[in-house]
Structure formats: C-alpha cells, structure tokens
C-alpha positions in Angstrom: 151.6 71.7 104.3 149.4 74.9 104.9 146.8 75.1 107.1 144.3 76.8 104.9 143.1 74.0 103.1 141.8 72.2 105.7 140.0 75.1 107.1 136.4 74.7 107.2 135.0 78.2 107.0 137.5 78.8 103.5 135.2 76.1 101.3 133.4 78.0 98.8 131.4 74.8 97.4 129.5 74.4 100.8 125.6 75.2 100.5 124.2 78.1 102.9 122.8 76.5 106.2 119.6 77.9 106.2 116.4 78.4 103.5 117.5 81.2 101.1 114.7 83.9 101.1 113.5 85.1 97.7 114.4 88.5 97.3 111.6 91.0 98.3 109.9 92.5 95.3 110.1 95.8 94.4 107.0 97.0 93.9 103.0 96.0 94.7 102.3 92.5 93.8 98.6 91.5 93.2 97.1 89.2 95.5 95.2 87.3 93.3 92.0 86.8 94.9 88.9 85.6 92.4 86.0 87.5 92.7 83.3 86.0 91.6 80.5 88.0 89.4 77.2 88.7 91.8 75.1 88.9 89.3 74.1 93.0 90.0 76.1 94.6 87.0 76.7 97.6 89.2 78.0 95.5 92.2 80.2 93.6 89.9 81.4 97.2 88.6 82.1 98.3 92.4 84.0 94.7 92.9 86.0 95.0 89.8 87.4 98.2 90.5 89.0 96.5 93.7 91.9 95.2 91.2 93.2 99.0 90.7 94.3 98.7 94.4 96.7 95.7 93.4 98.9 97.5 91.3 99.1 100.9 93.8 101.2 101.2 96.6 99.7 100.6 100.0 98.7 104.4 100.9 96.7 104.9 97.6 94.3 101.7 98.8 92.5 103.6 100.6 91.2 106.1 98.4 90.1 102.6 96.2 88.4 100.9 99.0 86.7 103.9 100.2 85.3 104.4 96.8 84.2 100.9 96.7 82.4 101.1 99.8 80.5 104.0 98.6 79.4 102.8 95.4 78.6 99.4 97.5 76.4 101.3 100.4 74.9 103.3 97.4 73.8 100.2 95.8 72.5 98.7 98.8 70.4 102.0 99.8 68.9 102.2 96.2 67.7 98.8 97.2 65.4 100.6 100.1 63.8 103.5 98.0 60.4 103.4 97.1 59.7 102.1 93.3 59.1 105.1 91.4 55.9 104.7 89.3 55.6 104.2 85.5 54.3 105.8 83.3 50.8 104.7 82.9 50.1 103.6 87.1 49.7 107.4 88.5 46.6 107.8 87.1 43.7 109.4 88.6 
C-alpha cells in the first residue's frame, strides 16, 4: 500500500477553495446606463453620442466627453442670447 492515494493535495475531484473570478474581458464593455430623452432634440443628440465612448478604449473617452460638454455648454449659452426678431417685428 502506497502512500499516494491517501494524499490530500493529489485529489483532482476537489472544488477550488475560494470564488473563481470570471475572466477579465478583453476589450471595452458598455456600462449600460439608460439615458433618458430630455426632451431638447439637440441635448438628446449631445447625450446620445455618450454611447460611442462605450465601445472605445479608455484614452479615446476623452476626446467624446469633451465634445459632449461642448455641444452641452453650446446649448445651454444659446439658451442666454437675445431672441433674434422675425420677420415682420423690426418695423419702423
């Protein structure tokens, strides 16, 4: 009679002592967050284009949310400019 058999650290059938850890993914994985529609078709635009950072890798975010913010502060200036008048109310 061998020793080997009754060796503990030999028994393939045993399960792993700890949580196994799915593998990491290789590449970006979208978040998933909902954005909800704001009603301003040129906000929405700005919002949507948030998803092309969810399939990029991290460094080309940036060049996404910086474009977001400007079309964003854009749209939130336009909102301070004076009306500019019709046709038909500069009349003299």
């Amino acid at each position: 009679m061998t020793d080997e058999a009754a060796d503990p650290r030999v028994d393939a059938s045993a399960e792993p002592a700890g949580p196994v850890e799915p593998a990491e993914p290789t590449g970006p994985v979208a978040l998933g967050i909902e954005r909800t529609p704001t009603g301003h078709a040129g906000v929405d635009a700005h919002l949507a284009r948030l998803a092309d950072a969810d399939h990029l890798e991290e460094h080309g975010h940036v060049e996404v949310y910086e474009d977001v913010h400007r079309g964003l502060r854009d749209a939130l200036t336009a909102l301070d400019a004076p009306p500019v008048p019709g046709p038909y109310e500069n009349r003299s």
